[in-house]
N, C-alpha and C positions, 0 to 999 in steps of 0.2 A: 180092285174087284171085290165086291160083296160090302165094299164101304159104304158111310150114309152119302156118300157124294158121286157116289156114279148106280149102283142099282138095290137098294135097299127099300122093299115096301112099305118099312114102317113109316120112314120119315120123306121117302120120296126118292124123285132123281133130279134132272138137272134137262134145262134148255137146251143145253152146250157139251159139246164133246171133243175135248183135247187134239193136238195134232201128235200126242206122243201115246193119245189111246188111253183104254181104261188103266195106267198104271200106278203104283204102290209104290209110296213114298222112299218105301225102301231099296229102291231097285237103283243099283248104283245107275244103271245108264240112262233111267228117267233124270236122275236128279244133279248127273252129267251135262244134259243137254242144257237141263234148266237153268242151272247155274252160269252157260255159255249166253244164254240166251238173254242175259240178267246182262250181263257184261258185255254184251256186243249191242243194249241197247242205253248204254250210260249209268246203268243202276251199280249203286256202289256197292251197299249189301243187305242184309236179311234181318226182320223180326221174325223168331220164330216166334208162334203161337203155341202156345205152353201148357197143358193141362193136365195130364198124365204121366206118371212117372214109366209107363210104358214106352212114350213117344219121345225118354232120353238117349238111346241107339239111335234112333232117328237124325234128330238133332246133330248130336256129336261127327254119324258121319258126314253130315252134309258140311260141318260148321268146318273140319277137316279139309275137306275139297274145297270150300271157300277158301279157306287159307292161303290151299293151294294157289289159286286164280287171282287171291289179293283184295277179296271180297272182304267185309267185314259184316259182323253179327252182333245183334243181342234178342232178349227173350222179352218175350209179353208174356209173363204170367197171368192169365185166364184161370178166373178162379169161378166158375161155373160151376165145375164138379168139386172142388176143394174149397173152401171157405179162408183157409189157411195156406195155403198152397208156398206161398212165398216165406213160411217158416218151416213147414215142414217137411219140402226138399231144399233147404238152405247149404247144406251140405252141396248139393246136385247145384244149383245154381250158382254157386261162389267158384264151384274145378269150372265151368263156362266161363266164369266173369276172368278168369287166372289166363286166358289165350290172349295169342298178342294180337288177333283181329277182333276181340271184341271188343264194342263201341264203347266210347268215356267219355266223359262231359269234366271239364276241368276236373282229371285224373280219376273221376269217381267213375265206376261201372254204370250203365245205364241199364234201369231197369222196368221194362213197362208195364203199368196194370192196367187189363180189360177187366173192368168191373161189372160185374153183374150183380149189384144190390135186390134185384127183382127176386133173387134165390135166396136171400138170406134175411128178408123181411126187412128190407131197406134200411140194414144196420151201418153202421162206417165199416168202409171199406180196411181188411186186414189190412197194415203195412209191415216191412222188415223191421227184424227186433234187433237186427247183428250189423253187423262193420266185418269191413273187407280189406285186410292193413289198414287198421286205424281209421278206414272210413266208410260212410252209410253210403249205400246206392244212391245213384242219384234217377230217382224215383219219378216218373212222368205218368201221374191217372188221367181218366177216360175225359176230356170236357163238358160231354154230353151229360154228365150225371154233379156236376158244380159250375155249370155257365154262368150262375147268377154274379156279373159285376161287382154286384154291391156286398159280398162275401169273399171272405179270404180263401183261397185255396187249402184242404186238408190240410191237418198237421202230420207232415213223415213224408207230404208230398215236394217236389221240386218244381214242377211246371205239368201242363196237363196237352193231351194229343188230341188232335180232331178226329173224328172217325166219319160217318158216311152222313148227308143229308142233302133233298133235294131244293133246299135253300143257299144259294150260293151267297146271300146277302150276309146270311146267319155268321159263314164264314169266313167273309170276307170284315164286313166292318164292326163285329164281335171280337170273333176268337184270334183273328191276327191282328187286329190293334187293340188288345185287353192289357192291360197295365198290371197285372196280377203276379205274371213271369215272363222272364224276358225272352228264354228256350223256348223256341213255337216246332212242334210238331206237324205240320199241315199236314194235309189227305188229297193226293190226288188218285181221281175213281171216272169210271164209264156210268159207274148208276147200281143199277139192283133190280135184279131180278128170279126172287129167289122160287122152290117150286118144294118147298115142304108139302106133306101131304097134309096135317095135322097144325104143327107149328105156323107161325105165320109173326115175321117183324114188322116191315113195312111193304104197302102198296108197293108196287116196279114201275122205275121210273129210268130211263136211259136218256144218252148224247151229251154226259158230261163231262167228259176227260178232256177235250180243247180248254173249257171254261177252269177245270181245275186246274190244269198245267198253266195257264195264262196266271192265276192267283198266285201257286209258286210261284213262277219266276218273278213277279213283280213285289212280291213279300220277302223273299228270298229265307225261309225257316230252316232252323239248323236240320232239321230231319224233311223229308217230302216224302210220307208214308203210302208206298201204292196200294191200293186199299182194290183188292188183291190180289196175291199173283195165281194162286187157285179154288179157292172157295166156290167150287161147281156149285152145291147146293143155292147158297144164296145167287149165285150169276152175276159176282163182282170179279170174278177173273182178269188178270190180264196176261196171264200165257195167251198166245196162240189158242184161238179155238173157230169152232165153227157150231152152227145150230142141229141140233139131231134132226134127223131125217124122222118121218112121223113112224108111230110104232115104237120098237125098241123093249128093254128090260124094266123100265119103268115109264109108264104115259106121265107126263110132266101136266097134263091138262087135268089131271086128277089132284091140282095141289091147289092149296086154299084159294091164293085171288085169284087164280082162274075160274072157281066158282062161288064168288061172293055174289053177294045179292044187290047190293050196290048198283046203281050204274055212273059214268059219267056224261059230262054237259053234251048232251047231243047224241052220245051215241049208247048204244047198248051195250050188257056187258057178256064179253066174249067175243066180242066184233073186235077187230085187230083195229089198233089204238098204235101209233107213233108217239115219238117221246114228248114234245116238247113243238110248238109253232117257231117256223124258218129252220127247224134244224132237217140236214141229207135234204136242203131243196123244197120244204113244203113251203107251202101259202102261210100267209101269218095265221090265218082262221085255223090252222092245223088242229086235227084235235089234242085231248087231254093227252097230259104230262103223268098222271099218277103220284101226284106228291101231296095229296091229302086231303085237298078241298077236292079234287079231283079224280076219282079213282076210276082205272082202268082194271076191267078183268084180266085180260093179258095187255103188255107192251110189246107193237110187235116190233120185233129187233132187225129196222131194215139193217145193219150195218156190219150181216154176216152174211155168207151165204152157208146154206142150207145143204146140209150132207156130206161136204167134201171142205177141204182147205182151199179150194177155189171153186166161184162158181156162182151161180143167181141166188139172190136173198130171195126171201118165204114167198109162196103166190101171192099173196096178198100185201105183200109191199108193189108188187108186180103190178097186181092192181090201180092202186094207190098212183102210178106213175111216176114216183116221187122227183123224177131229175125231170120233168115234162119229154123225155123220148116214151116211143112204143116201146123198145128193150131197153130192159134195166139194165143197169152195167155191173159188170161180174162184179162181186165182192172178191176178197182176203182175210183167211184167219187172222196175219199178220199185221193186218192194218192199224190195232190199236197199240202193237208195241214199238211198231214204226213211227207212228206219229213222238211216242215217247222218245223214240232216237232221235229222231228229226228236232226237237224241242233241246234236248240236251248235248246231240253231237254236232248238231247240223246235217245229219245224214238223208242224203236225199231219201224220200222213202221208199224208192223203186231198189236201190242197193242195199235199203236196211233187210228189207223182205229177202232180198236173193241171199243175202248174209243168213236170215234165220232159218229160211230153206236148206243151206247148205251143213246148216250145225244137227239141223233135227237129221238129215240123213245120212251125216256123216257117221254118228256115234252110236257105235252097237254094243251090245251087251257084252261086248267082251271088252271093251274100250276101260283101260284104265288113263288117270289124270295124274301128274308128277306135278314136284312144285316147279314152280319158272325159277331156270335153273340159276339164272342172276342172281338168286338169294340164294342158292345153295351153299355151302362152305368147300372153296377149293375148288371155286367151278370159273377164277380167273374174274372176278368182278368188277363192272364198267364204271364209274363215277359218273355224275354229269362234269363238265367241264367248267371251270370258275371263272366267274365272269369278276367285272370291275368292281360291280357292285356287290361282291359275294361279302366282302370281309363287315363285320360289322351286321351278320345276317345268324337268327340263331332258328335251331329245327321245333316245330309247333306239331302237336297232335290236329284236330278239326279244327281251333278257331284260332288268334296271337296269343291269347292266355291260358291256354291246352299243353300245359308241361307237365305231365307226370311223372315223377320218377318211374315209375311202371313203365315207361315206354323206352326206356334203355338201360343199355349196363354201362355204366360209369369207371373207367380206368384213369386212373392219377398219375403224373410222372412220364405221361407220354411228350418226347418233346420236339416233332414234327407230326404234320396233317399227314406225309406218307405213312409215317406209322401207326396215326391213328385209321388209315385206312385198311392195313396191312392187317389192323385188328377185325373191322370189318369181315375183311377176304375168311379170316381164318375162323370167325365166329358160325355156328349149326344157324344163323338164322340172321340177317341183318339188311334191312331194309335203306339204310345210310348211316352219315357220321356230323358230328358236331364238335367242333375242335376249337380250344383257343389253349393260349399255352401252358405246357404241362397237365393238360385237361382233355378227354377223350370221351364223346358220349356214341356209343354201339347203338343204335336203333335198332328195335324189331318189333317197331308198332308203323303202319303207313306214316310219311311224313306229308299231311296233309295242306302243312304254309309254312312257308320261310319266313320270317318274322322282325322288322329293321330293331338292331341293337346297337346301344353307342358303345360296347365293347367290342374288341377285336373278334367277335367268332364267325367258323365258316361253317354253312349247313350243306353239303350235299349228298344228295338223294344218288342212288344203286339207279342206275338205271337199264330199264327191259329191252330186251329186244336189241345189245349194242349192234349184232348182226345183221341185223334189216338194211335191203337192197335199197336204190336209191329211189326205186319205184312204188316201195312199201314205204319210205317216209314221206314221199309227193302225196300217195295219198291219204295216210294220215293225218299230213296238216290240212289237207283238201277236207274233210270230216270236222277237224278243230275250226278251221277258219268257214267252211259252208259253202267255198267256189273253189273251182279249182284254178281261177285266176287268182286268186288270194294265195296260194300255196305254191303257185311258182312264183309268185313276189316275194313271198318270205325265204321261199328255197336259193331263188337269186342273192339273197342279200347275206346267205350263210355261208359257211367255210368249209368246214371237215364234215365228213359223214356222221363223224359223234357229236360234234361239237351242234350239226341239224336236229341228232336225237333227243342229248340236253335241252334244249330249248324249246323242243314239241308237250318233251314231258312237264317243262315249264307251264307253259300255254294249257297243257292239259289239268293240273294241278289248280292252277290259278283258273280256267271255267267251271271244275266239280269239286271245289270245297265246301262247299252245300251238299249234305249227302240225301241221295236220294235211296229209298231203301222199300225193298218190297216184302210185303207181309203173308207170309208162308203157312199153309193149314197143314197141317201133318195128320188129318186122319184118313184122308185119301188110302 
């Protein structure tokens, strides 16, 4: 409340309004639900957006309760308001980078710059001057600001991240087959549509999150950055939301491209504009997109409804008719993060929605989150069960060549797997074990691929949930596999109730080692 992203004069408000309400980043039970809501829709974990040494309590607790959940993090230093940012809280960013959920790129910290040269007179971009045990971040700048091919990426840079653009061509046969670096950060996004009163980035352009998720998956980039998960102002969000009702604490019609002087092809400006031709149902003649040769003073957003988290989109999609019935068909807030489940879980997206329904209402301000007690020490911990092909198999951070020593503690002289699991059980934090003889490696980083070795070692993962009924793994695998005739074929062909959960967590590991990771504003 009183942030520049829900009612602030200066810079404006916003299109859209939450399903968890005007709240503050800091509120454990906003950022409770959030976090569930992250993880019940396949998303792995979080960039924070970084700019203020104010917004490091922020941070820390969320990165904390990620932990808890299994989430992983790292930080985009946004250096906006700091120039320096990334040396002169280097201290603040290295106790982050020291957690055992924060992201690493063959064992180095992952560190990311959103560059804004536009504030600094289009100087090079600061990079880290330090090493983090013996090594530099591994550093991923903005693409948008060094696309040119025929140039080598910064020096101090690693690889560079795609951020938002209503050319999908750009990023499709550019930034993900560029030969520059081989780490691809993709962007998958619904569009923009942002409602500064003053400020102003680009025209609004919406209906692109099918098209961006189709690019992941078939690119398949070490990171898939959701390019929002709240950024009201601009109107890239992808929490749950819906459209303000007209009125409110801030008129969002009073923000620059709703009244640019511009118009687009055919129509006038201010007259409600859809995103894009064929997209929610229209005629190919649809009008303007808003992406540049084209500008729309408003885009209207048939693909919320208006007022409530359920309910009819704007009159004037109404108008429009856009499915050719008289009545439009109700919208959902949750529609755009359904479709993200559906793309990653296989979640039908009628049970994704009843899912996010039931996390948002479940969890009240009093609601605290404990870690899953699997990892806990002394809490009786499950193994997966060892298959034939376990021996000869060694534990990987995100990719086969992701071994950091950081990601375990190393005991010597251990001289069985019981024992080396025993170490596990009795370790404050252990995510699995990697064992060949007289050799014990403690994991307490996620173990995200098991890795073929032609030494004798075995990797197995802790696994969640050994307790879950036989009707909580049916549908499980029903979510992994996308039918539920797929999940009693697989259930058919299993044994024990652990040896079903081993193998789910399997199947699950081996669809999301590609992390998908959403990008978090903390000035809310």
């Amino acid at each position: 409340p009183g942030s520049s992203h829900w009612c602030n004069q200066q810079w404006g408000g916003s299109w859209y309004e939450s399903v968890l309400g005007e709240y503050d980043v800091s509120d454990h039970a906003a950022h409770t639900r959030q976090l569930q809501l992250m993880r019940a829709a396949g998303i792995d974990g979080l960039w924070f957006d970084f700019q203020k040494p104010s917004w490091i309590p922020r941070i820390q607790a969320i990165a904390q309760e990620a932990l808890a959940l299994g989430l992983n993090f790292a930080i985009v230093a946004d250096n906006f308001s700091d120039e320096h940012i990334v040396n002169t809280l280097r201290e603040e960013l290295q106790t982050f980078m020291q957690m055992p959920n924060y992201y690493r790129v063959d064992g180095r910290p992952v560190l990311v710059l959103f560059e804004s040269p536009h504030r600094w007179s289009r100087r090079d971009t600061v990079v880290p001057t330090w090493e983090l045990d013996g090594q530099r971040p591994f550093v991923i700048g903005t693409y948008h600001w060094h696309a040119d091919e025929r140039e080598a990426i910064p020096e101090g840079m690693d690889s560079l991240f795609f951020w938002h653009s209503p050319d999908l061509v750009w990023q499709e046969q550019q930034y993900y087959r560029s030969s520059r670096f081989s780490v691809k950060a993709g962007s998958v996004y619904r569009g923009w549509n942002e409602a500064y009163r003053d400020w102003h980035h680009n025209p609004p352009y919406l209906g692109y999150l099918s098209g961006t998720l189709a690019l992941a998956r078939e690119n398949e980039p070490a990171f898939a950055q959701v390019v929002t998960w709240n950024d009201y102002t601009e109107g890239t969000m992808l929490e749950p939301s819906f459209l303000r009702a007209p009125g409110g604490c801030v008129d969002p019609t009073l923000s620059y491209w709703h009244n640019f002087s511009w118009s687009c092809q055919g129509y006038d400006v201010g007259q409600a504009c859809t995103p894009a031709a064929g997209w929610a149902g229209l005629p190919e003649e649809g009008p303007c997109s808003g992406s540049g040769e084209e500008v729309c003073g408003k885009v209207e957003d048939c693909s919320k409804p208006e007022g409530s988290a359920e309910g009819a989109p704007p009159e004037a999609c109404r108008d429009m008719g856009t499915d050719g019935d008289d009545e439009e068909p109700l919208r959902s807030a949750y529609s755009d993060l359904a479709l993200i489940a559906e793309t990653i879980l296989g979640t039908p997206p009628s049970e994704a929605i009843a899912e996010f329904k039931a996390i948002v209402a479940s969890v009240s301000s009093t609601t605290t989150t404990t870690m899953p007690s699997e990892f806990e020490a002394g809490s009786g911990r499950s193994f997966e069960q060892p298959e034939a092909d376990d021996e000869g198999v060694v534990c990987r951070g995100a990719t086969a060549g992701d071994n950091s020593a950081a990601y375990y503690e190393l005991h010597s002289g251990v001289t069985s797997l019981a024992d080396c699991k025993a170490l596990c059980e009795a370790a404050s934090w252990c995510t699995g074990v990697e064992y060949s003889t007289g050799r014990c490696e403690v994991w307490t980083r996620t173990i995200g691929v098991k890795a073929p070795s032609t030494s004798a070692y075995t990797c197995l993962r802790v696994v969640l949930g050994a307790t879950a009924s036989d009707t909580e793994v049916t549908q499980l695998y029903a979510r992994l596999r996308g039918s539920q005739a797929a999940a009693e074929e697989l259930e058919a062909s299993l044994g024990s109730l652990a040896d079903r959960l081993g193998r789910a967590e399997e199947v699950f590991h081996n669809v999301t080692h590609r992390e998908m990771v959403a990008e978090v504003d903390l000035a809310n």
